[in-house]
MARBA-3410 file (N, C-alpha, C, O; in Angstrom, 1 decimal):
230
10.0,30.8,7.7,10.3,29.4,7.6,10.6,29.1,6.1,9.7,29.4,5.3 ~ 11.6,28.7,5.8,12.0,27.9,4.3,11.6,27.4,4.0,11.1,26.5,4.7 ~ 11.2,27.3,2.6,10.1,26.6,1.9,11.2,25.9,0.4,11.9,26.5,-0.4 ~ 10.7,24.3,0.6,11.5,23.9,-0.6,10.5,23.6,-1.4,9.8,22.6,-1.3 ~ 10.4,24.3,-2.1,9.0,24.2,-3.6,9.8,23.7,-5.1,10.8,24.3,-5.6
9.4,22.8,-5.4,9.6,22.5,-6.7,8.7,22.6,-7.9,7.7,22.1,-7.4 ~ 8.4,22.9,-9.1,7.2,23.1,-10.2,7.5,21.5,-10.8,8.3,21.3,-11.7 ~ 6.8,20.6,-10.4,6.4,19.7,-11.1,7.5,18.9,-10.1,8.0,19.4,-9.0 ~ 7.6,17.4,-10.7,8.7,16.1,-9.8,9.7,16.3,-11.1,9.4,16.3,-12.3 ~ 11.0,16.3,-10.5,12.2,15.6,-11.8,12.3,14.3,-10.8,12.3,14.5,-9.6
12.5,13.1,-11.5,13.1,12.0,-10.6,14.7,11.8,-11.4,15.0,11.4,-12.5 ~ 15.6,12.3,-10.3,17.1,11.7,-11.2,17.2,10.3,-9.9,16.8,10.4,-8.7 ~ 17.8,9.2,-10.5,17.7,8.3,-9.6,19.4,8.3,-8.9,19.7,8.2,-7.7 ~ 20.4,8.6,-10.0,21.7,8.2,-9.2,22.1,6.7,-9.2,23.0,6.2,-8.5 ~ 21.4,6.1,-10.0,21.6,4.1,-9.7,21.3,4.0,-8.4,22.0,3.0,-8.1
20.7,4.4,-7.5,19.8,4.2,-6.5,18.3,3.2,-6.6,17.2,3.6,-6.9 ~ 18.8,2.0,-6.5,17.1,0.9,-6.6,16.2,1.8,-5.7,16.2,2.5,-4.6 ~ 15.1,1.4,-6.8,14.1,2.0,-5.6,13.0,0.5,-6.0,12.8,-0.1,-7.1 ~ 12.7,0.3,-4.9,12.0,-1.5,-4.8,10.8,-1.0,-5.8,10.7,-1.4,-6.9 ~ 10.0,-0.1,-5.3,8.8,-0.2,-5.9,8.3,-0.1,-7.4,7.1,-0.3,-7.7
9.4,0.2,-8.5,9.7,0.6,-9.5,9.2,-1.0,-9.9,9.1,-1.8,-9.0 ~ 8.9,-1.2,-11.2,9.1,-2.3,-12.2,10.2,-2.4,-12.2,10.9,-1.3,-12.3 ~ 10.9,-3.7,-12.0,12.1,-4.0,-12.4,12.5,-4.5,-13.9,13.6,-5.0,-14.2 ~ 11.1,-4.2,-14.7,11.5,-4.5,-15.8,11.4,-3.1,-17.1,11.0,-2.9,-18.2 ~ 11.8,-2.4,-16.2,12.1,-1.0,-16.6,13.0,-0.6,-16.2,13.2,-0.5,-15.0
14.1,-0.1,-17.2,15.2,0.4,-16.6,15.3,1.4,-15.7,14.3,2.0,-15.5 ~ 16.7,1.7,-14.7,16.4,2.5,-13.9,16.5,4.0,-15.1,15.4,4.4,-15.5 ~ 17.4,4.6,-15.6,17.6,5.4,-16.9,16.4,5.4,-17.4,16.4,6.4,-18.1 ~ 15.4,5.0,-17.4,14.3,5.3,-17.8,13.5,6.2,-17.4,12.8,6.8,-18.1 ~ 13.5,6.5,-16.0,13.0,7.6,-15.4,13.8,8.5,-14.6,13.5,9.1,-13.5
15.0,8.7,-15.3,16.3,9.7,-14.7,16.0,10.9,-15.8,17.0,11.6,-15.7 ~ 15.3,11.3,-16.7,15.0,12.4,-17.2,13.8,12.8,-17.5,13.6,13.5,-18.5 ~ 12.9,12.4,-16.9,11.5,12.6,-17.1,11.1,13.2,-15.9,11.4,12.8,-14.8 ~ 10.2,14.3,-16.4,9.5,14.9,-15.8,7.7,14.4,-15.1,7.5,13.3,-15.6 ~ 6.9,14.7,-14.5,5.9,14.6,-13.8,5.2,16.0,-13.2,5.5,16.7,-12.3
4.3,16.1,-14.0,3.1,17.5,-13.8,1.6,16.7,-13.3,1.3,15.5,-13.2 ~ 0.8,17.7,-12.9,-0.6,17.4,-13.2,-1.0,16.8,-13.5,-1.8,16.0,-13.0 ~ -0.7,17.4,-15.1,-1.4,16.2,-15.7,-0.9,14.5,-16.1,-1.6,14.0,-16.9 ~ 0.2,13.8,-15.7,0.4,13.1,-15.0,0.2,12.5,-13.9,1.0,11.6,-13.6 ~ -0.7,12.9,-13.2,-0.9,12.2,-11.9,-0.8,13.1,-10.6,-1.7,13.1,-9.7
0.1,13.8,-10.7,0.3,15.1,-9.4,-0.6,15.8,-9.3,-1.2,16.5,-10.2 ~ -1.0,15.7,-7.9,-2.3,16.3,-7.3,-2.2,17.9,-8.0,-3.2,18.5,-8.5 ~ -0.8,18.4,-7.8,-0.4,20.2,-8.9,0.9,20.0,-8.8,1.3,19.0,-8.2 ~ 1.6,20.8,-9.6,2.9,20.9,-9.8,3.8,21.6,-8.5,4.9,21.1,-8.6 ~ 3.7,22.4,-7.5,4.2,22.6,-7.0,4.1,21.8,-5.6,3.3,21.8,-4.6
5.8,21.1,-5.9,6.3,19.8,-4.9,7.0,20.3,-4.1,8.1,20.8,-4.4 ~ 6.4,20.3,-2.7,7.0,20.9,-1.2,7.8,20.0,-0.8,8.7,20.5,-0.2 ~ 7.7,18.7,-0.7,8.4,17.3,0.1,8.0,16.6,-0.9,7.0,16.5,-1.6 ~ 9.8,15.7,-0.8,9.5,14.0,-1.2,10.8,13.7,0.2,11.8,14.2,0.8 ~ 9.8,12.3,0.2,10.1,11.2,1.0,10.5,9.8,0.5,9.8,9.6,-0.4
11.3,8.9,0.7,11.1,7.5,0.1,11.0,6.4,1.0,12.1,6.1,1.5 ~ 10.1,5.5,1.6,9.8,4.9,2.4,10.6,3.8,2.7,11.3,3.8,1.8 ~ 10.9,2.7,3.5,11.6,1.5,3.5,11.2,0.6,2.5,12.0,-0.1,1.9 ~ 9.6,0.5,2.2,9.2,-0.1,1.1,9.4,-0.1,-0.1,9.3,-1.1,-1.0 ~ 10.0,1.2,-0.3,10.1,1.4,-2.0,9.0,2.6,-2.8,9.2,3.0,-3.9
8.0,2.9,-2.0,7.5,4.1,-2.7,8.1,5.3,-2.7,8.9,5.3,-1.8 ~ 7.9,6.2,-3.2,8.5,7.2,-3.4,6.5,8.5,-3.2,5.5,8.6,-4.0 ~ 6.7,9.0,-2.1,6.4,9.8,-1.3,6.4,11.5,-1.9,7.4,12.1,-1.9 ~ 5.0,12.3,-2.3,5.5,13.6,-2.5,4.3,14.5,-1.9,3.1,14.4,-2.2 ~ 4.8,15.2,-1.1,4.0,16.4,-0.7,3.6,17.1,-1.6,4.3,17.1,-2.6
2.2,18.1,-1.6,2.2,19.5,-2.5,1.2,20.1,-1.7,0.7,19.7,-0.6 ~ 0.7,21.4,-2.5,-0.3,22.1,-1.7,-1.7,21.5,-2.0,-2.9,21.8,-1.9 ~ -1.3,20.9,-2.2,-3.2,20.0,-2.8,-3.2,18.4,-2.0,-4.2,17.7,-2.0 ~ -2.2,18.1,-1.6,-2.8,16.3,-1.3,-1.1,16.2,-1.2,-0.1,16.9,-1.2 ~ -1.5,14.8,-1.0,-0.4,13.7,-0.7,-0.3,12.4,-1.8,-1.2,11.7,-1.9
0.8,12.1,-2.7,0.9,11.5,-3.5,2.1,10.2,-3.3,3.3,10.2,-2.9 ~ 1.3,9.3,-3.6,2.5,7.9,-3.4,2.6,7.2,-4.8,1.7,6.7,-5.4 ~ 3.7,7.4,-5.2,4.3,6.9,-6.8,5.0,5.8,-6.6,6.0,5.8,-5.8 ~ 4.5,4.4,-7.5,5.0,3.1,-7.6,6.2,2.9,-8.6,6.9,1.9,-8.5 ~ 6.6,3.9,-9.5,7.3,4.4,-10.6,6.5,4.1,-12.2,6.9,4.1,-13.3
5.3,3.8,-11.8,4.6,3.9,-12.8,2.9,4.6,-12.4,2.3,4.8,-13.4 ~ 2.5,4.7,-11.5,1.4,5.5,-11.5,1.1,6.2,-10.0,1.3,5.6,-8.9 ~ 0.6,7.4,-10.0,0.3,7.6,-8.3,-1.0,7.5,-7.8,-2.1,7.4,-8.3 ~ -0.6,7.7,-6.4,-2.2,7.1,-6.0,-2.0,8.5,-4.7,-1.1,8.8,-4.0 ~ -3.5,9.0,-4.8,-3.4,10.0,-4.2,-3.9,10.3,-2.8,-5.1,10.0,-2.7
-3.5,10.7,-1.6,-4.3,11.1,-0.3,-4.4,12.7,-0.3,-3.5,13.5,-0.5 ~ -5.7,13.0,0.1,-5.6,14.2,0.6,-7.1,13.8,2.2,-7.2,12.7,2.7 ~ -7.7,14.9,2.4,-8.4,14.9,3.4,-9.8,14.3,2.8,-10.6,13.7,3.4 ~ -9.9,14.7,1.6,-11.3,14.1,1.1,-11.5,12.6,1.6,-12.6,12.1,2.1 ~ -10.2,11.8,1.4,-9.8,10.2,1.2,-9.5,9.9,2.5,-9.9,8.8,2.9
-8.9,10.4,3.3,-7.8,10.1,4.0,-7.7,11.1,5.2,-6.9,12.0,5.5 ~ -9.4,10.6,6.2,-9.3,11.4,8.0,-8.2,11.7,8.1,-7.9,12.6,7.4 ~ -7.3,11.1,8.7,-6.5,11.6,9.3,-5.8,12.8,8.6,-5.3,13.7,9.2 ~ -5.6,12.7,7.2,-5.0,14.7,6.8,-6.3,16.1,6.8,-7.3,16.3,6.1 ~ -6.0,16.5,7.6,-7.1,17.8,8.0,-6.6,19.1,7.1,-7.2,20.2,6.9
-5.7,18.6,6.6,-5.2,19.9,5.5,-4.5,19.2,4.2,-4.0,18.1,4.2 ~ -4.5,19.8,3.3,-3.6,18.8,1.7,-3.2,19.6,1.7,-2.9,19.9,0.5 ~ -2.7,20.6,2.5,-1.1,21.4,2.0,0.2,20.9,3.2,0.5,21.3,4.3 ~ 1.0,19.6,2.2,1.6,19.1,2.8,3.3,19.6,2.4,4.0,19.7,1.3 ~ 3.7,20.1,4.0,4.7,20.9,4.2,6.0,20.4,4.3,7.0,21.1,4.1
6.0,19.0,4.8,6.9,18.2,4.8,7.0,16.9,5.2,6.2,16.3,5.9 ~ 8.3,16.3,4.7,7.7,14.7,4.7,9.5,14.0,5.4,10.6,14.5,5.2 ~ 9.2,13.1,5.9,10.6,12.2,6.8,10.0,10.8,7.1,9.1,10.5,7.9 ~ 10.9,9.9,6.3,10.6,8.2,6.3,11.5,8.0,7.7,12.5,8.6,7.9 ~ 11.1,7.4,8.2,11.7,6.7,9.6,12.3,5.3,9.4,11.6,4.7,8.6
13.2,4.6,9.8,13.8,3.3,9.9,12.5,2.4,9.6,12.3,1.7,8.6 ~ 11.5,2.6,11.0,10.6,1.9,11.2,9.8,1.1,10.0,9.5,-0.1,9.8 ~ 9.4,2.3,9.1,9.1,1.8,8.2,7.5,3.4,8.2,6.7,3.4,7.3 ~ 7.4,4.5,9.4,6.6,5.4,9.2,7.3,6.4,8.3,8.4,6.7,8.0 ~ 6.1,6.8,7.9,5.8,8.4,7.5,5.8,9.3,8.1,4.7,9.4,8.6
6.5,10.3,8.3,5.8,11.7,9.6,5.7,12.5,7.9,6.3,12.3,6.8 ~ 4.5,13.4,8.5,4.0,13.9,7.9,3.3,15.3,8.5,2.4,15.4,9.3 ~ 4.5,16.5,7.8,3.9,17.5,8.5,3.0,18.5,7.5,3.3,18.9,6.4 ~ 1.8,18.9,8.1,1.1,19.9,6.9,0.9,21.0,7.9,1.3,21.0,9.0 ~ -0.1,22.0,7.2,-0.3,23.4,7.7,-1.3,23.4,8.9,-1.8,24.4,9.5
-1.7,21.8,9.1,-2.8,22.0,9.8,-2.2,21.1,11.4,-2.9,21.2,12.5 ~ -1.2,20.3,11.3,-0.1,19.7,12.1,0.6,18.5,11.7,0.9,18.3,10.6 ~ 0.8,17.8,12.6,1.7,16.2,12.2,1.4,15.3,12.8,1.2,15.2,14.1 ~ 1.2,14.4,11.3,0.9,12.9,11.3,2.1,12.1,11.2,3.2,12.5,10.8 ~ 1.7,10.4,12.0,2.6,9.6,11.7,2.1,8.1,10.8,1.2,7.3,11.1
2.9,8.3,9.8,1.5,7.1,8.9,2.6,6.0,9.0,3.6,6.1,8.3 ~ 2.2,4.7,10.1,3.0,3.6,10.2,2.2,2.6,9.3,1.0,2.2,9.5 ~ 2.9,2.2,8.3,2.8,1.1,7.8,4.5,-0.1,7.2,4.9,-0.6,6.1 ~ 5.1,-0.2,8.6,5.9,-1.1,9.1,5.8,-2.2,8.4,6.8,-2.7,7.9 ~ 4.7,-2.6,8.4,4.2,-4.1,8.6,4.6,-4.3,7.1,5.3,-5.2,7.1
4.3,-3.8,5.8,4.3,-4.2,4.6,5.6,-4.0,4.0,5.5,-4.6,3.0 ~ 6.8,-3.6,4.2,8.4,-4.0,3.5,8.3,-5.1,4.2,9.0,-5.9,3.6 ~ 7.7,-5.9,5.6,8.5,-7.2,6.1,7.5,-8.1,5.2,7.9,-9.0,4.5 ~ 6.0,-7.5,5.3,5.6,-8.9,5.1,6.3,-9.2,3.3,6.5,-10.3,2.9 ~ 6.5,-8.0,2.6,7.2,-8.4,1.1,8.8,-9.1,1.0,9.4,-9.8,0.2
9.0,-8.5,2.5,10.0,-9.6,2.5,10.2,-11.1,2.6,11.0,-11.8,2.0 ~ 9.2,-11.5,3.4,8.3,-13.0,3.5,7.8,-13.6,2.7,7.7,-14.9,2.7 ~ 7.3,-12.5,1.6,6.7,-13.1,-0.1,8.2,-12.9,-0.4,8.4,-13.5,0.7 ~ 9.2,-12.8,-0.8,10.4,-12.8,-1.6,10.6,-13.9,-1.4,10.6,-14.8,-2.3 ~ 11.0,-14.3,0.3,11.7,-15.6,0.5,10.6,-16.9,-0.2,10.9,-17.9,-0.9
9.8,-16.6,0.1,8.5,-17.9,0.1,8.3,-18.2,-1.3,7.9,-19.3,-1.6 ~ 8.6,-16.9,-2.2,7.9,-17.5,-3.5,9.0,-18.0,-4.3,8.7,-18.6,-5.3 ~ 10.8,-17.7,-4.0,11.6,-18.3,-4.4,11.5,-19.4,-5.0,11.3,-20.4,-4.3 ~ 11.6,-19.4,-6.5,11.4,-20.7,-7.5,10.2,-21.3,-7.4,10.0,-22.5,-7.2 ~ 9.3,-20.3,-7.5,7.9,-20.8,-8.0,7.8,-19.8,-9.6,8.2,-18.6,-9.8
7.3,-20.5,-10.4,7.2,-19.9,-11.5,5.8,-19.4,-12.2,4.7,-19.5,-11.5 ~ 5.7,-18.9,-13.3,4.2,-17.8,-13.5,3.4,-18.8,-13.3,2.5,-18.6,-12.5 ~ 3.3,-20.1,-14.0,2.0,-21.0,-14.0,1.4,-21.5,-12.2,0.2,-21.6,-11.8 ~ 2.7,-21.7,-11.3,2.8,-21.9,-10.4,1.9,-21.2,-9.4,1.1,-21.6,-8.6 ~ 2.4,-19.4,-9.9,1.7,-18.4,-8.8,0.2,-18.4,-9.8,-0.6,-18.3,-8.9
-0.1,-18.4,-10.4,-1.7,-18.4,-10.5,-2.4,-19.0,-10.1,-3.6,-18.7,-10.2 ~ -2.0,-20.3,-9.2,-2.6,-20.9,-8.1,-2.3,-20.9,-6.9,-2.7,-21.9,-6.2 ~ -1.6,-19.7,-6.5,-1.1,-19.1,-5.4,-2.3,-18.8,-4.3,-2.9,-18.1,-4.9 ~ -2.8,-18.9,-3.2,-3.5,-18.4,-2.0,-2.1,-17.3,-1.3,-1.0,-17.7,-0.9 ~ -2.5,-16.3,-1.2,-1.5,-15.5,0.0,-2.3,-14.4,1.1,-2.9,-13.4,1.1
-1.7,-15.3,2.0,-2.5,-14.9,3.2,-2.0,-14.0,4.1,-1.1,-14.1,5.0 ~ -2.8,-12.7,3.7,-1.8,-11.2,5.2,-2.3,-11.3,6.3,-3.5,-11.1,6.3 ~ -1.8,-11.4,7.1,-1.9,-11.2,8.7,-0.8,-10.6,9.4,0.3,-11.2,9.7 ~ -1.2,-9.2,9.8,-0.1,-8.7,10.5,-0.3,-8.8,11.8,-1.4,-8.8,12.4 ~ 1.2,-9.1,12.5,1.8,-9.7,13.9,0.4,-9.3,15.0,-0.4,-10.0,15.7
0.6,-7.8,14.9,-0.3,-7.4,15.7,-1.2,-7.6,16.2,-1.6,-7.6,17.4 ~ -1.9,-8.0,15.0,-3.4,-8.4,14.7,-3.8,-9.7,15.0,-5.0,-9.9,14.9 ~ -2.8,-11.1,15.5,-3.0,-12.5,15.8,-3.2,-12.5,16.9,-2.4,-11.9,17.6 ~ -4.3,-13.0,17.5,-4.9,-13.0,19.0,-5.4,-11.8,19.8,-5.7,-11.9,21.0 ~ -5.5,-10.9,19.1,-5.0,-9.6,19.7,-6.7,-8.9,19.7,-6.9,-8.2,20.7
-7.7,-9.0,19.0,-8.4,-8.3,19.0,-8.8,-7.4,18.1,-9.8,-7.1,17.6 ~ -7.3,-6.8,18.1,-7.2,-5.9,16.9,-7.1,-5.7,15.3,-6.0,-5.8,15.0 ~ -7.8,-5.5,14.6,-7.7,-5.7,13.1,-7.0,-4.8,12.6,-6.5,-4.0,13.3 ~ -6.7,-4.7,11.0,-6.1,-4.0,10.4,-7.8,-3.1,10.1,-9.0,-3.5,10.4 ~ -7.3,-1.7,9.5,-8.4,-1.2,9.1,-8.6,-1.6,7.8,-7.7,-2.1,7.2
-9.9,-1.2,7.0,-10.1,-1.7,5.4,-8.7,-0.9,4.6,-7.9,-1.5,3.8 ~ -8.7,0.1,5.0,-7.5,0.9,4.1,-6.1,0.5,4.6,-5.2,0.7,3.8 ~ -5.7,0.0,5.8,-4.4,-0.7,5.7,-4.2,-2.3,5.3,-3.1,-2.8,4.9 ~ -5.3,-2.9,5.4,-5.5,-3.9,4.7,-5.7,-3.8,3.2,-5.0,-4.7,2.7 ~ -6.2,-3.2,2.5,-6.1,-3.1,0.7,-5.1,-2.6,0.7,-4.4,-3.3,-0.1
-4.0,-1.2,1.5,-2.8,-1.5,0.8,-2.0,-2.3,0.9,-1.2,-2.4,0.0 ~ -2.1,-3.1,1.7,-0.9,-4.4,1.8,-1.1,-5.2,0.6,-0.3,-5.7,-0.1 ~ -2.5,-5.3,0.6,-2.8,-6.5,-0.4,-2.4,-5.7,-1.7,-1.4,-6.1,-2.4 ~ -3.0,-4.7,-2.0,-2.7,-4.0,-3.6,-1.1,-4.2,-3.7,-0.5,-4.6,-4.8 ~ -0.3,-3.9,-2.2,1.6,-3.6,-3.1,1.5,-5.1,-2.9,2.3,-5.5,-3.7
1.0,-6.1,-2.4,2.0,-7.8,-2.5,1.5,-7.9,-4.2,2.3,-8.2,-5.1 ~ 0.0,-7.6,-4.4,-0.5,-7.7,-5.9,0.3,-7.3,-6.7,0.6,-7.9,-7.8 ~ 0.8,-5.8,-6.3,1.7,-5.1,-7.5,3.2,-6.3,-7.6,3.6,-6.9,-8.6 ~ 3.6,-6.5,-6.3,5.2,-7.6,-6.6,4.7,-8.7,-7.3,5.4,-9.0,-8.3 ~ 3.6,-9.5,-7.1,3.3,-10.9,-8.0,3.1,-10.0,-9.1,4.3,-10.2,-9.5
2.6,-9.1,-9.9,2.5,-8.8,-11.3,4.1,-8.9,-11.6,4.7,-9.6,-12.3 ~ 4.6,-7.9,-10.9,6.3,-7.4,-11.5,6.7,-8.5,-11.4,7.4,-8.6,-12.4 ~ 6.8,-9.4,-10.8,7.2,-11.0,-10.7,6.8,-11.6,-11.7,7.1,-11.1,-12.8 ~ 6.2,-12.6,-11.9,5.5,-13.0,-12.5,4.3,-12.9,-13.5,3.6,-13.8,-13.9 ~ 4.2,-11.2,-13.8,3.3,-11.1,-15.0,1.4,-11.0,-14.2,0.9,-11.2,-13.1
1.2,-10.5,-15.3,-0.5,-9.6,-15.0,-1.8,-10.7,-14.6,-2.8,-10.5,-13.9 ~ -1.3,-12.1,-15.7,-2.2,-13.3,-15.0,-2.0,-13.6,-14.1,-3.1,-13.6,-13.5 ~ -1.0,-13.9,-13.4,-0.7,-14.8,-12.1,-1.3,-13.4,-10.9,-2.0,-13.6,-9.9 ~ -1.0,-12.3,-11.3,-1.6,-11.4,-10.0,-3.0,-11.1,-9.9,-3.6,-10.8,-8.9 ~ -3.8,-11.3,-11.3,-5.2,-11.6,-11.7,-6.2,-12.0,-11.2,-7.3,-11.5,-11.1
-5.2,-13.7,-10.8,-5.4,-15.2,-10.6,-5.6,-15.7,-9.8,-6.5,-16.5,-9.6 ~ -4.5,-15.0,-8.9,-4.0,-16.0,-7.4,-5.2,-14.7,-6.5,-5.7,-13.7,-6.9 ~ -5.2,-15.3,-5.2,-6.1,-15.2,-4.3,-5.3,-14.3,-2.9,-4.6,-14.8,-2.1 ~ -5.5,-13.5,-2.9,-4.8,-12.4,-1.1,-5.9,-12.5,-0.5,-7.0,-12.0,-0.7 ~ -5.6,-13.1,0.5,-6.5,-13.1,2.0,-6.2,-12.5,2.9,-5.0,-12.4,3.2
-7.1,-11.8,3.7,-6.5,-11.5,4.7,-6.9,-11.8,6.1,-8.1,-11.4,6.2 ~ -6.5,-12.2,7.3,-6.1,-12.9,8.3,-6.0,-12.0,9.6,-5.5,-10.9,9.2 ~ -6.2,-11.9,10.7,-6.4,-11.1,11.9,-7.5,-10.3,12.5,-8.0,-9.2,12.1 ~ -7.7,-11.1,13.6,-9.1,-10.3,13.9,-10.3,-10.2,13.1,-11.1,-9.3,13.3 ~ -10.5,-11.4,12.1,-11.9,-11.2,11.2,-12.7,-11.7,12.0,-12.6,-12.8,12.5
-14.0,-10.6,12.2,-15.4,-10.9,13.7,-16.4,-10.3,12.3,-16.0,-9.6,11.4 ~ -17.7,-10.9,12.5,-18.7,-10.9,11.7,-19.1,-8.8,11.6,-19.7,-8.1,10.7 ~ -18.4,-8.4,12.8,-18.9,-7.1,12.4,-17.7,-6.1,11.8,-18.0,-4.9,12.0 ~ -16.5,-6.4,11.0,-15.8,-6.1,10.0,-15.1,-6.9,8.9,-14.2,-6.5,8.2 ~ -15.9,-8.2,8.9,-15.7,-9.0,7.3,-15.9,-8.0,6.1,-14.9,-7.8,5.3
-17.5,-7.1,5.9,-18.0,-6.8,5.0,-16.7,-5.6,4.6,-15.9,-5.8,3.7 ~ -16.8,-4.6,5.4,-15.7,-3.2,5.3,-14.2,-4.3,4.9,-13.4,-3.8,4.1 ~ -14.0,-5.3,5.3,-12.6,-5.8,4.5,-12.5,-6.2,3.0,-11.6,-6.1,2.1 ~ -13.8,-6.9,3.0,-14.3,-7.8,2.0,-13.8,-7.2,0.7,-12.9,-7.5,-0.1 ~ -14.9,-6.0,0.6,-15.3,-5.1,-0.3,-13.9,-4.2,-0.9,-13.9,-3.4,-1.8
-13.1,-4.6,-0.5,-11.6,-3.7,-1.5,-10.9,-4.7,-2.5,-10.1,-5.5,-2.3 ~ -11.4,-4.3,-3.7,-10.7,-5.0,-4.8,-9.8,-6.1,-4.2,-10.0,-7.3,-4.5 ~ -8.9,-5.8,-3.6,-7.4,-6.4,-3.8,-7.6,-7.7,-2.5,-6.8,-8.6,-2.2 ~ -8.9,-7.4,-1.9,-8.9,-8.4,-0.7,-9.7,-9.7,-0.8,-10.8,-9.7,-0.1 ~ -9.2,-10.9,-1.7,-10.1,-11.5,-1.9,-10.8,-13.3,-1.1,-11.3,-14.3,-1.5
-10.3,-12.7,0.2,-11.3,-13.2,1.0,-10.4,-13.4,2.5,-9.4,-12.8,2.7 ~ -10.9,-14.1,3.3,-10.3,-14.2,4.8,-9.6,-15.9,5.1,-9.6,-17.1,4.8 ~ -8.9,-15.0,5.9,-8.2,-16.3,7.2,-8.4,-16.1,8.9,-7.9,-15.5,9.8 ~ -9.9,-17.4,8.5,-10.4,-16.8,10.1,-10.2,-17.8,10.9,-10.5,-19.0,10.6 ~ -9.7,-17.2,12.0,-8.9,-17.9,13.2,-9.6,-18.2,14.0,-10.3,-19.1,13.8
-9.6,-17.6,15.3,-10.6,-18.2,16.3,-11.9,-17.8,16.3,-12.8,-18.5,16.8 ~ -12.1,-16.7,15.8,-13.9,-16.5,15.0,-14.1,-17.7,14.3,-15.3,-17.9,14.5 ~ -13.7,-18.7,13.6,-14.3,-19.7,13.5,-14.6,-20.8,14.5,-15.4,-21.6,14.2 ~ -14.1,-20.9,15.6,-14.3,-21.6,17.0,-15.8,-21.2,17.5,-16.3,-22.0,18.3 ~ -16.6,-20.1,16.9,-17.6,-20.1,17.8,-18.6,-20.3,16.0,-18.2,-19.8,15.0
-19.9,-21.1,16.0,-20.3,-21.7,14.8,-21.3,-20.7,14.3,-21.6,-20.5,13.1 ~ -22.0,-20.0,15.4,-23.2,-18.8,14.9,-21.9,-17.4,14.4,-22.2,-16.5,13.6 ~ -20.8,-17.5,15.0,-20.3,-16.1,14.6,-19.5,-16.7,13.1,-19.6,-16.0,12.1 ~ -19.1,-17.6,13.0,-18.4,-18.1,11.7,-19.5,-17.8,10.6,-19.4,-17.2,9.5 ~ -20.5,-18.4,11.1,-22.0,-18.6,10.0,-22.3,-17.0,9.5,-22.4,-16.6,8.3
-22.4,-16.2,10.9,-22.4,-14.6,10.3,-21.4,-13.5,9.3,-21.6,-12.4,8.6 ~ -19.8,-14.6,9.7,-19.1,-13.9,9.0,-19.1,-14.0,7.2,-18.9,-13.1,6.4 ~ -19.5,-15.6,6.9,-19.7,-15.8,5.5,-21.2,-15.4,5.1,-21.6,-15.7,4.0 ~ -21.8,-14.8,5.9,-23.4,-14.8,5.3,-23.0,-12.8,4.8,-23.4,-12.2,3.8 ~ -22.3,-12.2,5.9,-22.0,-11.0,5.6,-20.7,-10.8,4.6,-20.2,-9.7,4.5
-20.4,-11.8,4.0,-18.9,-11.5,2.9,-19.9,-11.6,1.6,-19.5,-10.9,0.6 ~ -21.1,-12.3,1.4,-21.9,-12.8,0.7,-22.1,-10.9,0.0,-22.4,-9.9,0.6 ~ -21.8,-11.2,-1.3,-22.1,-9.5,-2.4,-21.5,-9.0,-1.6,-22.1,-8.0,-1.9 ~ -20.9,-8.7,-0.9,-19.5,-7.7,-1.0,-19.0,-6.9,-2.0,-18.7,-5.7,-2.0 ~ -19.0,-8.0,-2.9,-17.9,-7.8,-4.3,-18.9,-7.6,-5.5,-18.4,-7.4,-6.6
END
């Protein structure tokens, strides 16, 4: 089987936007730069890159799974991240949808996270002509579709990433206070027995509870267990 190995990431962009980048960095800024190890890369030898609907830029290696914002990566392997049973990731394919397939030595994953290019699409339209002083008094509340009435929650780790990339667009928007400042909630299926597991991720700083607040002993339990969270 063919193996496309690279030593280290070159990123040539082509004038190709890629969303997730700072847009207050040029694109030419990272069309000759290199990326090693010691940089961020789980190792230098790069088996797959992927680029998602969102705008991250996606790289396989034999050590983990790496997702680059164009300014820092953030790493999965198996230690972090059940579902990879192996960090020798063999290949990688962004789907329309907005998934990941993800194939390693040990089989294939599909990492759907859909829901976050729309809901940033929804923050684009919404925050149109609001300005920095404005969003520092911003509340923004995630609730994915799925998740309203349904039963079903987001898990803690698909919930902090939603919240961390809307955090990363209010900084690149409007600067490091206003994303500081303003408040990301998040919304769907909060029941007194997964407030704490949501609570507790930096980027999630507090809830929108829906019909868990209809019943008065389970509302009372949900704020008594958000209580030190943080």
């Amino acid at each position: 089987m063919a193996r496309l190995v690279f030593c280290g990431l070159l990123m040539l962009t082509n004038g190709v936007a890629v969303m997730a980048l700072d847009p207050n960095r040029g694109l030419h800024e990272f069309g000759r730069q290199v990326w090693l190890s010691e940089n961020g890369l789980p190792q230098n030898t790069v088996q797959a890159i992927a680029q998602t609907p969102d705008g991250y830029v996606w790289i396989g290696t034999q050590e983990g799974l790496a997702r680059f914002d164009g300014v820092k990566f953030d790493i999965f392997d198996k230690q972090n991240t059940p579902a990879l049973k192996s960090n020798d990731i063999r290949s990688l394919l962004a789907a329309h949808d907005g998934a990941l397939w993800i194939a390693t030595s040990f089989g294939l994953i599909r990492r759907q996270d859909g829901h976050v290019p729309h809901s940033v699409n929804q923050l684009t339209a919404a925050l149109a002509g609001v300005d920095g002083t404005a969003a520092e008094r911003l509340v923004v509340a995630y609730e994915p579709v799925w998740a309203i009435g349904t039963g079903r929650s987001a898990t803690p780790e698909q919930a902090g990433e939603a919240h961390a990339h809307i955090r990363t667009r209010i900084r690149q928007w409007f600067g490091g206070t206003a994303a500081d400042q303003c408040h990301i909630i998040y919304g769907g299926s909060v029941k007194p027995d997964n407030i704490h597991s949501l609570i507790v991720h930096p980027d999630v700083d507090g809830a929108l509870v829906g019909g868990a607040s209809l019943d008065v002993a389970g509302f009372r339990e949900i704020v008594t267990r958000s209580r030190g969270a943080r």
